[in-house]
C-alpha positions in Angstrom: 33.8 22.7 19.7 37.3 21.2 19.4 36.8 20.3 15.4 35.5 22.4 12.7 32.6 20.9 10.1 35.2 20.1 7.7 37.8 18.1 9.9 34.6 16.3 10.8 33.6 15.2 7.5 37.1 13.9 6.8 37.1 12.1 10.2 33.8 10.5 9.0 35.3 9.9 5.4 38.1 7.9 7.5 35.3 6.0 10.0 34.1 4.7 6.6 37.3 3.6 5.3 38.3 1.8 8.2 34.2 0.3 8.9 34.7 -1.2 5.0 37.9 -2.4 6.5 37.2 -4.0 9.5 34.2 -5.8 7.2 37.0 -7.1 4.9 38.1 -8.9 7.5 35.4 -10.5 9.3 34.2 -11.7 5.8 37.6 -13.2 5.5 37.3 -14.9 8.9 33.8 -16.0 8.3 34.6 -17.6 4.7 38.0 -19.0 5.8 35.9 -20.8 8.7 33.3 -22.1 6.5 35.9 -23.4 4.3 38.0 -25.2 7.0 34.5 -26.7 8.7 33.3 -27.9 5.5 36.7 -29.8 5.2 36.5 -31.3 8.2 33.0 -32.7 8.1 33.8 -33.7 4.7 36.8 -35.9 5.5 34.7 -37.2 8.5 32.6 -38.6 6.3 35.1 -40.6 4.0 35.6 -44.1 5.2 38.8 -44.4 3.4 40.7 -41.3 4.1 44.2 -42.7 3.0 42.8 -42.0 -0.7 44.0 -39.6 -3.0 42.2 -36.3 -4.2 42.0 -37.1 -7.0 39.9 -40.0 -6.0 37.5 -38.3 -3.8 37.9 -34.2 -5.5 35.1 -33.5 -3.0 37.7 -33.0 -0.4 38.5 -29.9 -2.2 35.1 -29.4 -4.4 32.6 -29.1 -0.8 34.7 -26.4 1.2 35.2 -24.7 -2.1 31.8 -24.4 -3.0 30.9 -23.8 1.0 33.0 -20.9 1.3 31.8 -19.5 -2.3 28.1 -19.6 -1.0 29.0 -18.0 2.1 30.7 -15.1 0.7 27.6 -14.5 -2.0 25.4 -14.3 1.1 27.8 -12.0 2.5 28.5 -9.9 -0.3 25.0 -10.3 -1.8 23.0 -9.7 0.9 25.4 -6.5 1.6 24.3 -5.3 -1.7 21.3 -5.9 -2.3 20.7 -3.5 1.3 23.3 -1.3 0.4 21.2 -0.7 -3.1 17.9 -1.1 -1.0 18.9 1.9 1.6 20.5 4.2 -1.4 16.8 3.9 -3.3 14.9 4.3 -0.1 16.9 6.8 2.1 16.1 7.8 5.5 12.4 7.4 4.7 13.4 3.9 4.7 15.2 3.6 7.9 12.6 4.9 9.7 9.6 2.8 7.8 11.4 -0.4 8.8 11.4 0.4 12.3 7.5 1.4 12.5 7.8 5.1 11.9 4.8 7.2 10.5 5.0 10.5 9.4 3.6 13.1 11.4 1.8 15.2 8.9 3.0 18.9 8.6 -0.3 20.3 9.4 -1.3 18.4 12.3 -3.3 19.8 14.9 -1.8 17.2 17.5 -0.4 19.3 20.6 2.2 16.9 21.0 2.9 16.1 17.6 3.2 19.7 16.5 5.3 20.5 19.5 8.1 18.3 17.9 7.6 19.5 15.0 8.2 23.3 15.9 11.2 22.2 17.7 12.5 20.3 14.4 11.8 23.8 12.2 13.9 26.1 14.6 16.9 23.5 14.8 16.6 23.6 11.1 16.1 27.3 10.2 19.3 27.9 12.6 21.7 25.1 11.6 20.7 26.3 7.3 19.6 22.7 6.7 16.7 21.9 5.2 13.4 21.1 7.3 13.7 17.1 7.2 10.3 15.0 7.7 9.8 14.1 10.9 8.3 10.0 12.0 6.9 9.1 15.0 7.3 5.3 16.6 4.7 4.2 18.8 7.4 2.9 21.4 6.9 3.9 24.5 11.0 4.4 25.4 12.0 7.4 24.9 14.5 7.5 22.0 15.5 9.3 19.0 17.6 8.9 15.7 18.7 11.0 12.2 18.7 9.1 9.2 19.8 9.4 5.5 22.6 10.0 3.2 23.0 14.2 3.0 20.6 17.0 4.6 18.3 16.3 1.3 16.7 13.1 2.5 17.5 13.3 6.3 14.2 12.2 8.2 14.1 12.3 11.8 12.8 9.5 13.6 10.8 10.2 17.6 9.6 7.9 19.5 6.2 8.6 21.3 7.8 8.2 24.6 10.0 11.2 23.7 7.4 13.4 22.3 5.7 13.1 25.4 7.8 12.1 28.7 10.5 15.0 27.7 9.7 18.6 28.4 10.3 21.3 25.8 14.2 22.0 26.7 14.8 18.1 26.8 13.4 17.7 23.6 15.5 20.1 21.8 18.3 18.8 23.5 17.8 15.4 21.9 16.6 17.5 18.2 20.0 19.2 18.5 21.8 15.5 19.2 20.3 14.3 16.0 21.1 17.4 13.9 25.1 17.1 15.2 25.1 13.6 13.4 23.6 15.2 10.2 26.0 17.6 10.5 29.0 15.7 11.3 28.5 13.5 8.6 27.7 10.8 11.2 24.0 10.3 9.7 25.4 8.9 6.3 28.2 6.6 7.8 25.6 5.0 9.9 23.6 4.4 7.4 26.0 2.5 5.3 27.0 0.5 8.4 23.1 -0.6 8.2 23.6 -2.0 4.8 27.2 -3.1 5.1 27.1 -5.3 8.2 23.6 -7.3 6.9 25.3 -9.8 4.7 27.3 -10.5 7.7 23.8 -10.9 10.0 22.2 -12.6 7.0 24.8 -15.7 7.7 22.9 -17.0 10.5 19.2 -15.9 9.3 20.4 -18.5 6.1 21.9 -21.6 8.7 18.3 -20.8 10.6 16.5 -21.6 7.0 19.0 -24.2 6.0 18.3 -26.6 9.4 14.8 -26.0 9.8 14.4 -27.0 5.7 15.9 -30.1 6.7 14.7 -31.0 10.4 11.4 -29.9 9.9 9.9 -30.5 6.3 10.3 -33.7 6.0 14.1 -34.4 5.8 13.6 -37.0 8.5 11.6 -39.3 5.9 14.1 -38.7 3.1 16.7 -39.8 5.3 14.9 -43.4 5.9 14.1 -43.6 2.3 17.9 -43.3 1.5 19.1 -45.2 4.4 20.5 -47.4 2.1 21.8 -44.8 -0.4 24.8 -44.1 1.2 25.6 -41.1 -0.9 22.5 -39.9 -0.4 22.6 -39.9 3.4 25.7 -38.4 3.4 24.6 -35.2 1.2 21.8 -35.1 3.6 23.9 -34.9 6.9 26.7 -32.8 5.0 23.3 -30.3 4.2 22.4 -30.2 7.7 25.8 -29.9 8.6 26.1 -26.4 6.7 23.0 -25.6 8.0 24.0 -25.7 11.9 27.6 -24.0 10.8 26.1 -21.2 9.3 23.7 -20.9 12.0 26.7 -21.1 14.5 29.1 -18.5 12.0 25.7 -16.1 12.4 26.4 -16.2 15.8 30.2 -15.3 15.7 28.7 -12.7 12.7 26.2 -10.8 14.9 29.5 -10.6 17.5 31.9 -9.2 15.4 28.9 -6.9 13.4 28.4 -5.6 16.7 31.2 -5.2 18.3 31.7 -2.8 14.6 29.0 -0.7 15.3 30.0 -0.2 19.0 33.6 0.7 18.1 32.3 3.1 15.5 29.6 4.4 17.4 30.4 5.2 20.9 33.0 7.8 20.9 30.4 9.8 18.3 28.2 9.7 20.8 29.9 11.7 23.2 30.6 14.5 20.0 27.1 14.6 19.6 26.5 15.5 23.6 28.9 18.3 23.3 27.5 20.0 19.9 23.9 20.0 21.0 25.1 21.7 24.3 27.0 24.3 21.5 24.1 24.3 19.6 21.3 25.4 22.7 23.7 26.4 25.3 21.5 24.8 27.9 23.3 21.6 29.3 21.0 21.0 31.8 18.0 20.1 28.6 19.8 17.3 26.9 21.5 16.3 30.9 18.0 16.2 32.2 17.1 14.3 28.9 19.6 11.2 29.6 19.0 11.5 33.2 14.6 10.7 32.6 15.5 7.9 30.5 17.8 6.4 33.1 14.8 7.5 35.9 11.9 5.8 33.4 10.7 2.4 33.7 10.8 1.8 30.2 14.1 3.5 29.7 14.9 4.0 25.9 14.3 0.2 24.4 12.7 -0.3 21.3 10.3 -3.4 20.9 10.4 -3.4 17.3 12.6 -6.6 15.3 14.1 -4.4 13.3 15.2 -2.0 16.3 18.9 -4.6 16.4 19.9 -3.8 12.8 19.8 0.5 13.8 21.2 0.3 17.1 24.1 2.3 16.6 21.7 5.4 15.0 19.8 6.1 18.6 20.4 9.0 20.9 20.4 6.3 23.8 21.0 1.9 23.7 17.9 0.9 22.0 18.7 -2.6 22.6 19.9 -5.1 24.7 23.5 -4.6 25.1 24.8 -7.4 26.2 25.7 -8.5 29.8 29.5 -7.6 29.4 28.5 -4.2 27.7 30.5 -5.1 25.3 27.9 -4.6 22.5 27.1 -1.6 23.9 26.6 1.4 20.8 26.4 3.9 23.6 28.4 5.1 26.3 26.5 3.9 29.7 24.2 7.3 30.5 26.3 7.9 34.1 29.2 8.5 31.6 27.3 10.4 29.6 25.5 13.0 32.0 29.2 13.4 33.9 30.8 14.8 30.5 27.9 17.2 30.6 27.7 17.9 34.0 30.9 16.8 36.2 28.9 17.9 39.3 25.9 16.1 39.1 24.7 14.3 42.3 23.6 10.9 40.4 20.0 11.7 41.1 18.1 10.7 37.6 14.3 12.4 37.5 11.4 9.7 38.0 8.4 12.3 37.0 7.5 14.6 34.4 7.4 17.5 36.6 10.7 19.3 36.5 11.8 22.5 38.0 10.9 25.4 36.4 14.0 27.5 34.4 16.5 29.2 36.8 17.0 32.9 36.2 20.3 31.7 35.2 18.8 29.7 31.7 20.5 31.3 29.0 16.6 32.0 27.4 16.0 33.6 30.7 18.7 35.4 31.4 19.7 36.6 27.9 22.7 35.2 26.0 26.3 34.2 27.3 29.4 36.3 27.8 30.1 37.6 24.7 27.1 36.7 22.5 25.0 40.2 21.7 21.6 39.6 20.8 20.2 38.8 17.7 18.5 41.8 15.5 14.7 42.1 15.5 13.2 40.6 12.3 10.4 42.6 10.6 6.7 41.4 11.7 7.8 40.0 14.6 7.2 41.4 18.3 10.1 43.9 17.7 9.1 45.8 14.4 6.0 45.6 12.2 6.0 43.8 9.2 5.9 46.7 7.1 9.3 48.7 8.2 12.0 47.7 5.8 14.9 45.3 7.4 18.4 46.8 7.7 20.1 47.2 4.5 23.7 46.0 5.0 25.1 42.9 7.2 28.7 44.0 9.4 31.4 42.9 6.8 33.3 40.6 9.4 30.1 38.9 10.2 30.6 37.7 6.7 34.0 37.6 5.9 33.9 34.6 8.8 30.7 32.8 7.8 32.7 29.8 6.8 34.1 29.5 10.6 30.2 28.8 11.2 29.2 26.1 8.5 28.0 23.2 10.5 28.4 24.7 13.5 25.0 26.4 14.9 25.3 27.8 18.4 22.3 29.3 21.0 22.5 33.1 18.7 21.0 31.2 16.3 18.5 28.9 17.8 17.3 32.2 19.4 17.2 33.9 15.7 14.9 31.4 14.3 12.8 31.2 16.8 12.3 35.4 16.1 12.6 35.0 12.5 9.3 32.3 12.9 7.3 34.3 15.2 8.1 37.3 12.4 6.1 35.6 9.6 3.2 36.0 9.6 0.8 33.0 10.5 -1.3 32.5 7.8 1.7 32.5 6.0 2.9 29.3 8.2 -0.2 27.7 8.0 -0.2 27.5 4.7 3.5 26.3 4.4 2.9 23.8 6.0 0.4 22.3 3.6 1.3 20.5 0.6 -1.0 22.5 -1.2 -0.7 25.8 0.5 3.4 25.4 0.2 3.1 25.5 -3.4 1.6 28.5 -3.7 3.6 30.2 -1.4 6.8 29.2 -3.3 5.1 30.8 -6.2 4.4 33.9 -5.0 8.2 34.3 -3.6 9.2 33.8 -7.2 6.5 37.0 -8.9 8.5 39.9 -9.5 7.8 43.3 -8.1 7.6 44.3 -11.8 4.6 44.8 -12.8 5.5 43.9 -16.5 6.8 40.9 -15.7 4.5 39.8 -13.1 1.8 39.7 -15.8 3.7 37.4 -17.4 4.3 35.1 -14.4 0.6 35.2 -14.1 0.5 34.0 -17.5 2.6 31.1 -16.4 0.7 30.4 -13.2 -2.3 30.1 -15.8 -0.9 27.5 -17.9 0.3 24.9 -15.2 -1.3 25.8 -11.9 -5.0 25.0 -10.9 -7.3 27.6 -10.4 -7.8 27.2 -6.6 -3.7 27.7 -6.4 -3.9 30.4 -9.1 -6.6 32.2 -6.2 -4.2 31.1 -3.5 -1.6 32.8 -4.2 -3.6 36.0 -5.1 -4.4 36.3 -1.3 -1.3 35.8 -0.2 0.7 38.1 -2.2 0.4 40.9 -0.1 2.5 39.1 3.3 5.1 37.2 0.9 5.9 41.0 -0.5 6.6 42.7 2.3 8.6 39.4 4.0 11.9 40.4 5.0 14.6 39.0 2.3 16.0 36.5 5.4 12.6 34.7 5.7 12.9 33.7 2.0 15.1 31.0 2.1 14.0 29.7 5.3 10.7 29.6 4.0 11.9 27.5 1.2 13.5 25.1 3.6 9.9 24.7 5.4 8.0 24.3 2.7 10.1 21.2 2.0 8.3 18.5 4.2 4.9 19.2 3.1 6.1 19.2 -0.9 7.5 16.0 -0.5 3.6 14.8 0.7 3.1 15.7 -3.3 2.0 12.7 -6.1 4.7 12.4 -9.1 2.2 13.8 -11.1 1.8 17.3 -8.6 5.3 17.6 -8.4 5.6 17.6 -12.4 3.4 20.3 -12.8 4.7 21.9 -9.8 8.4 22.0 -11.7 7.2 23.1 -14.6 5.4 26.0 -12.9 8.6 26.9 -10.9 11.0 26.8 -13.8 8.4 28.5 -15.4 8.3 31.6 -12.9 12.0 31.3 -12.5 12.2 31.8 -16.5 9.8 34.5 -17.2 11.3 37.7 -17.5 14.7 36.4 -19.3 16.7 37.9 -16.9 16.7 35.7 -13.1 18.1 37.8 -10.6 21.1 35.7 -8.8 19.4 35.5 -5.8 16.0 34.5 -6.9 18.1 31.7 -9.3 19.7 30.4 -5.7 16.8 29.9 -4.4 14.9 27.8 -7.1 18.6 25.5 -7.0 18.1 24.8 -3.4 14.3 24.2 -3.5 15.0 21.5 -6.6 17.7 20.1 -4.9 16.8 19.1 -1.8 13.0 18.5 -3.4 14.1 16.3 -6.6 15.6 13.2 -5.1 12.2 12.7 -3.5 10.8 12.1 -6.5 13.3 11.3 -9.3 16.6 9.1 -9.5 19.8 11.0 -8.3 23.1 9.1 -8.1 24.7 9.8 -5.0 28.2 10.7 -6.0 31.0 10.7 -3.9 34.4 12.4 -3.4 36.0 12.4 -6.6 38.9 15.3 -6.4 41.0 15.8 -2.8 41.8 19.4 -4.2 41.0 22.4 -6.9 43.7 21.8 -9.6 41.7 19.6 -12.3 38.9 22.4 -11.2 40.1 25.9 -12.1 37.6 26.6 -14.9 34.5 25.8 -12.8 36.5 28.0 -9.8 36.6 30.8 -12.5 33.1 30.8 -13.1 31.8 30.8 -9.6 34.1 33.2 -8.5 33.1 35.3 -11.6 28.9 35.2 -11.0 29.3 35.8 -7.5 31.7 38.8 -8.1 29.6 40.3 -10.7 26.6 40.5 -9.3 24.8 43.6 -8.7 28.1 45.2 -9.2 29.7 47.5 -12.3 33.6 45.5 -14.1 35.7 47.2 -11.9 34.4 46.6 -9.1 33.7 43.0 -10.1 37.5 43.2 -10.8 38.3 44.0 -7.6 36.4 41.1 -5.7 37.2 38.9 -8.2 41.0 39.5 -7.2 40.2 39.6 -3.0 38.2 36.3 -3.7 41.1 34.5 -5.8 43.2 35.3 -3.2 41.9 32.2 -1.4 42.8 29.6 -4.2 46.6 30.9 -5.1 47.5 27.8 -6.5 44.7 28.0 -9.2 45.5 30.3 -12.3 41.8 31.8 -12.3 40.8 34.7 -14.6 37.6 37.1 -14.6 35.3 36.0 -17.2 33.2 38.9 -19.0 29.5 39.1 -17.8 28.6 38.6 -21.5 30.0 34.9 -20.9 28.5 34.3 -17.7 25.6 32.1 -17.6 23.4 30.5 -14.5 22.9 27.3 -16.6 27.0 27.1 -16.9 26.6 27.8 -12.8 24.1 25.1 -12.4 26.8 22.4 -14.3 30.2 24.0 -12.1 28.0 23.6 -8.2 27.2 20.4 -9.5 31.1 19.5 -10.2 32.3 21.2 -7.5 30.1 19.4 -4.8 32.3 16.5 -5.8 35.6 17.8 -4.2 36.8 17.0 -0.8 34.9 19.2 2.2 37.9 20.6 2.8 38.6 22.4 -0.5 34.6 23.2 -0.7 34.9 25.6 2.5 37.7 26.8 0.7 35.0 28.0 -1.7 32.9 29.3 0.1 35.3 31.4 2.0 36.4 32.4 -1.5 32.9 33.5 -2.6 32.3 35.2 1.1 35.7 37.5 0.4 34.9 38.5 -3.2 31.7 39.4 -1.3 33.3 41.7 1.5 35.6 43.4 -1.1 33.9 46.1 -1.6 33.2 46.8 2.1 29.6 47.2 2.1 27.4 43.5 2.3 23.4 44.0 1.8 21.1 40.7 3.1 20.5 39.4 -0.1 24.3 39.1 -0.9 24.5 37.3 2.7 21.5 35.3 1.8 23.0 34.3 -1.4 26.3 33.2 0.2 24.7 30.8 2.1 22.6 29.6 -0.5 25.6 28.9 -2.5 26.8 27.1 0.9 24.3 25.0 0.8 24.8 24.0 -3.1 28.4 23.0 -2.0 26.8 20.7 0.6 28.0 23.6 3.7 25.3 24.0 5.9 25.6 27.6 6.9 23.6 29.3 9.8 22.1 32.7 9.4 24.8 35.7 9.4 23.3 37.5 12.1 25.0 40.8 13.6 26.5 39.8 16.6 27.5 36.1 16.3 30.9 35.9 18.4 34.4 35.2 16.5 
């Protein structure tokens, strides 16, 4: 792709800017045409208009007080969703609009077929495995919702999940996961709450002239015919009433034509990175082409379907007859960008032809892609030989070229990596139940010493049925191959979220618990307890959503030492510690950073610097990262825990990074 994951999040950052912008205005507009209606209707009214204002202050009074009530709807209503869509997240989005969840452990063909596509798009982009709703719309349509990775649902509509063949489908997955990664997901989601007060204008005139035509304003009228102040509130009322129902009119334009201007060209960004991301243009091609070849196409019947328009993989509404509402690109456009040769024939039936021996899954990878290494378990290696004990230096010392940025090496990795755990394992995983225990036995120490006093823990705050559960599956979690662990974490995600608030206190006591034991929490272990509680706790506890608060490192140095110190240190004796320290420091020249002593090194002080940290720019976070992945590489020699921790770290810095697998092109 043309853009990198960063210059995408600062392209989004603008979008926002200039969608708060363009709102400005209209509410300007709107207000300033209230006022000026409300002054005309009012000196229509006055018999004597030669008189002073100070005689009749209502010239000024009425289109004062109009205008003020029309920007509190405006701003209110704006608010009050904004607020509304912050508290609910995704989950919210896709509630309004009909969705139910499909349940992690289904045994629904189809609905566990979209689910399995969801979990490898996930394992290979580093994202966490988002909850997946299904709409009963028969349409076939799509759409990512949420504010960041950690409350991301997925929305599919049941006409997707079952007109689209496998390939289609993930073309569409991959779609969605471009605008989480892009940073299109949380823009559209403020667009949702920002343009309702505008669209609440003409839902008010609505309530406002019914009120008065048809509750019985009619007999008020003839009881104050005579009360000539009274009948000329009444008609000024009704007046409002019709211009606010008018202005809702002129608000749903310009709200539109916002979301179609912010939209479209997105759209088209999206198209190219899933292509990137499966390297099989004719499954998302073939995709838009059944929608434009099905009778249904990709509407939505549900009201609320208007007020998400612009989140869709295809127009889920009526557009307009101009187009000029249009949140999508018309689908001929799109399908040419993908395919400049295509013949204009669109597919009317399921049946497709079968894969070409020149499918990149059939025919192996690209030019210049070598294959992915076997995972242990899988149909390449039994579970019990021990994975490879290093990772090719370059691979890493270019992770951060890769965060946000999957590609068809990696699609094709996690779909190994799955078939290499083994499947009780996944079963259970996949229940909220079963996932609990399964995250506790990643967390028992190979210790023997220390394990009895995990069990001790496991004792105290787990039930006896998970106590027994995750005695049996001990065995398979210790001999998983370290790059199933965090990937494992990220599945288990979906069904934890299915726990009560009460489960998921005694589950976080348990895991800290665990985590706490033996006084001494390997790095590694410690990283992945921080990315299972922070994608897991908003779900269940009140997280402020902070924004960008530093555009670069120089107010940050301290917390830049002590990252670059941990990662350094670990597993590693003070020179050599010195030495990566130096190679990461490198990266940040205008800092003046300085090695602290492992005695002063603390995970707790860790835990407080990721959380300041994720607060800079995305920019100056892959800065970071590529920081922490050369203090890494210093000593010439990577193992796949030190690669698995720098992408755990990633993720804490809010950089989605895909595996580090040997062979992923530069």
């Amino acid at each position: 792709m043309a853009t990198d994951f960063f210059q995408r999040q600062s392209d989004a950052r603008r979008s926002t800017v200039w969608l708060i912008a363009m709102f400005v205005i209209s509410v300007i507009a709107i207000v300033a045409s209230v006022t000026i209606i409300a002054a005309i209707v009012v000196q229509s009214q006055l018999r004597e208009p030669g008189l002073s204002i100070a005689s009749h202050p209502e010239q000024i009074v009425v289109p004062a007080i109009a205008g003020g009530i029309t920007l509190l709807i405006i701003v209110g209503g704006s608010l009050f969703k904004v607020f509304e869509l912050q508290r609910g997240g995704g989950a919210y989005v896709a509630e309004s609009l009909g969705g139910k969840r499909i349940p992690t452990n289904t045994r629904d063909s189809v609905q566990r077929r979209v689910l399995n596509v969801v979990e490898e798009m996930a394992i290979a982009s580093g994202t966490p495995v988002p909850p997946v709703y299904l709409l009963d719309e028969s349409g076939i349509n799509a759409f990512a919702a949420g504010y960041s990775p950690s409350d991301a649902v997925l929305g599919i509509t049941r006409g997707c999940a079952e007109q689209l063949t496998r390939d289609e489908l993930q073309g569409v997955v991959a779609h969605e996961f471009s605008h989480v990664l892009n940073g299109d997901m949380r823009m559209s989601i403020r667009l949702i709450g920002i343009l309702h007060g505008i669209l609440l204008i003409g839902l008010t005139g609505q309530l406002i002239f019914r009120m008065f035509l048809y509750s019985g304003s009619g007999r008020h009228r003839r009881s104050n015919s005579n009360n000539k102040d009274g009948g000329q509130i009444i008609i000024l009322i009704i007046a409002i009433g019709v211009t606010l129902l008018v202005l809702g009119f002129i608000g749903t334009f310009f709200g539109n034509l916002i979301k179609a201007a912010v939209s479209r060209q997105r759209e088209y960004l999206a198209d190219a990175s899933a292509v990137q991301f499966t390297r099989n243009p004719s499954g998302i091609a073939n995709a838009l082409k059944r929608i434009g070849g099905y009778a249904k196409g990709s509407r939505l019947k549900t009201p609320a379907a208007a007020e998400a328009s612009h989140m869709y993989f295809s127009q889920g509404v009526w557009e307009g007859l101009s187009g000029l509402w249009a949140t999508h690109p018309p689908l001929e456009k799109r399908i040419r960008a993908i395919e400049p040769n295509w013949d204009g024939k669109l597919i009317t039936s399921r049946q497709t032809p079968r894969r070409d021996a020149a499918s990149p899954v059939a025919a192996g990878f690209s030019e210049g892609y070598a294959s992915s290494p076997a995972i242990p378990g899988g149909s390449n290696r039994p579970a019990h030989v021990p994975p490879p004990l290093e990772v090719p230096v370059t691979v890493v010392d270019h992770a951060v070229d890769y965060v946000g940025r999957p590609n068809t090496e990696h699609q094709d990795y996690a779909t190994k990596l799955l078939e290499s755990i083994p499947e009780f394992l996944l079963d259970t995983v996949h229940e909220p139940y079963g996932a609990r225990a399964v995250l506790y036995a990643l967390l028992l120490d190979h210790d023997p010493r220390i394990r009895t006093i995990q069990r001790a823990v496991l004792q105290k705050h787990a039930t006896a049925d998970v106590v027994r559960l995750v005695g049996k599956l001990q065995a398979d979690v210790d001999q998983l191959d370290v790059r199933a662990r965090l990937p494992l974490v990220d599945m288990s995600l979906p069904a934890l979220r299915s726990m009560s608030p009460s489960q998921y206190n005694d589950f976080r006591l348990c895991f800290v618990g665990l985590a706490k034991a033996d006084q001494q929490i390997d790095l590694f272990e410690w990283m992945l307890s921080q990315v299972l509680m922070r994608h897991l706790t908003p779900q269940f506890e009140t997280v402020r959503r902070p924004g960008v608060q530093y555009y670069g490192l120089q107010q940050l140095a301290p917390q830049c030492s002590v990252l670059l110190s941990i990662v350094a240190s670990a597993g590693n004796s003070d020179e050599v510690a010195a030495a990566s320290f130096r190679r990461g420091a490198e990266h940040l020249p205008e800092l003046s950073l300085h090695l602290l002593p492992k005695s002063s090194q603390s995970l707790d002080a860790l835990r407080e610097v990721l959380a300041q940290l994720t607060l800079v720019v995305a920019k100056q976070r892959g800065r970071l990262v590529d920081a922490c992945a050369d203090a890494i590489c210093a000593d010439q020699h990577v193992t796949w825990q030190e690669a698995e921790l720098l992408r755990g770290i990633s993720d804490l810095l809010d950089c989605p990074m895909p595996p580090l697998i040997v062979g992923t092109p530069r």
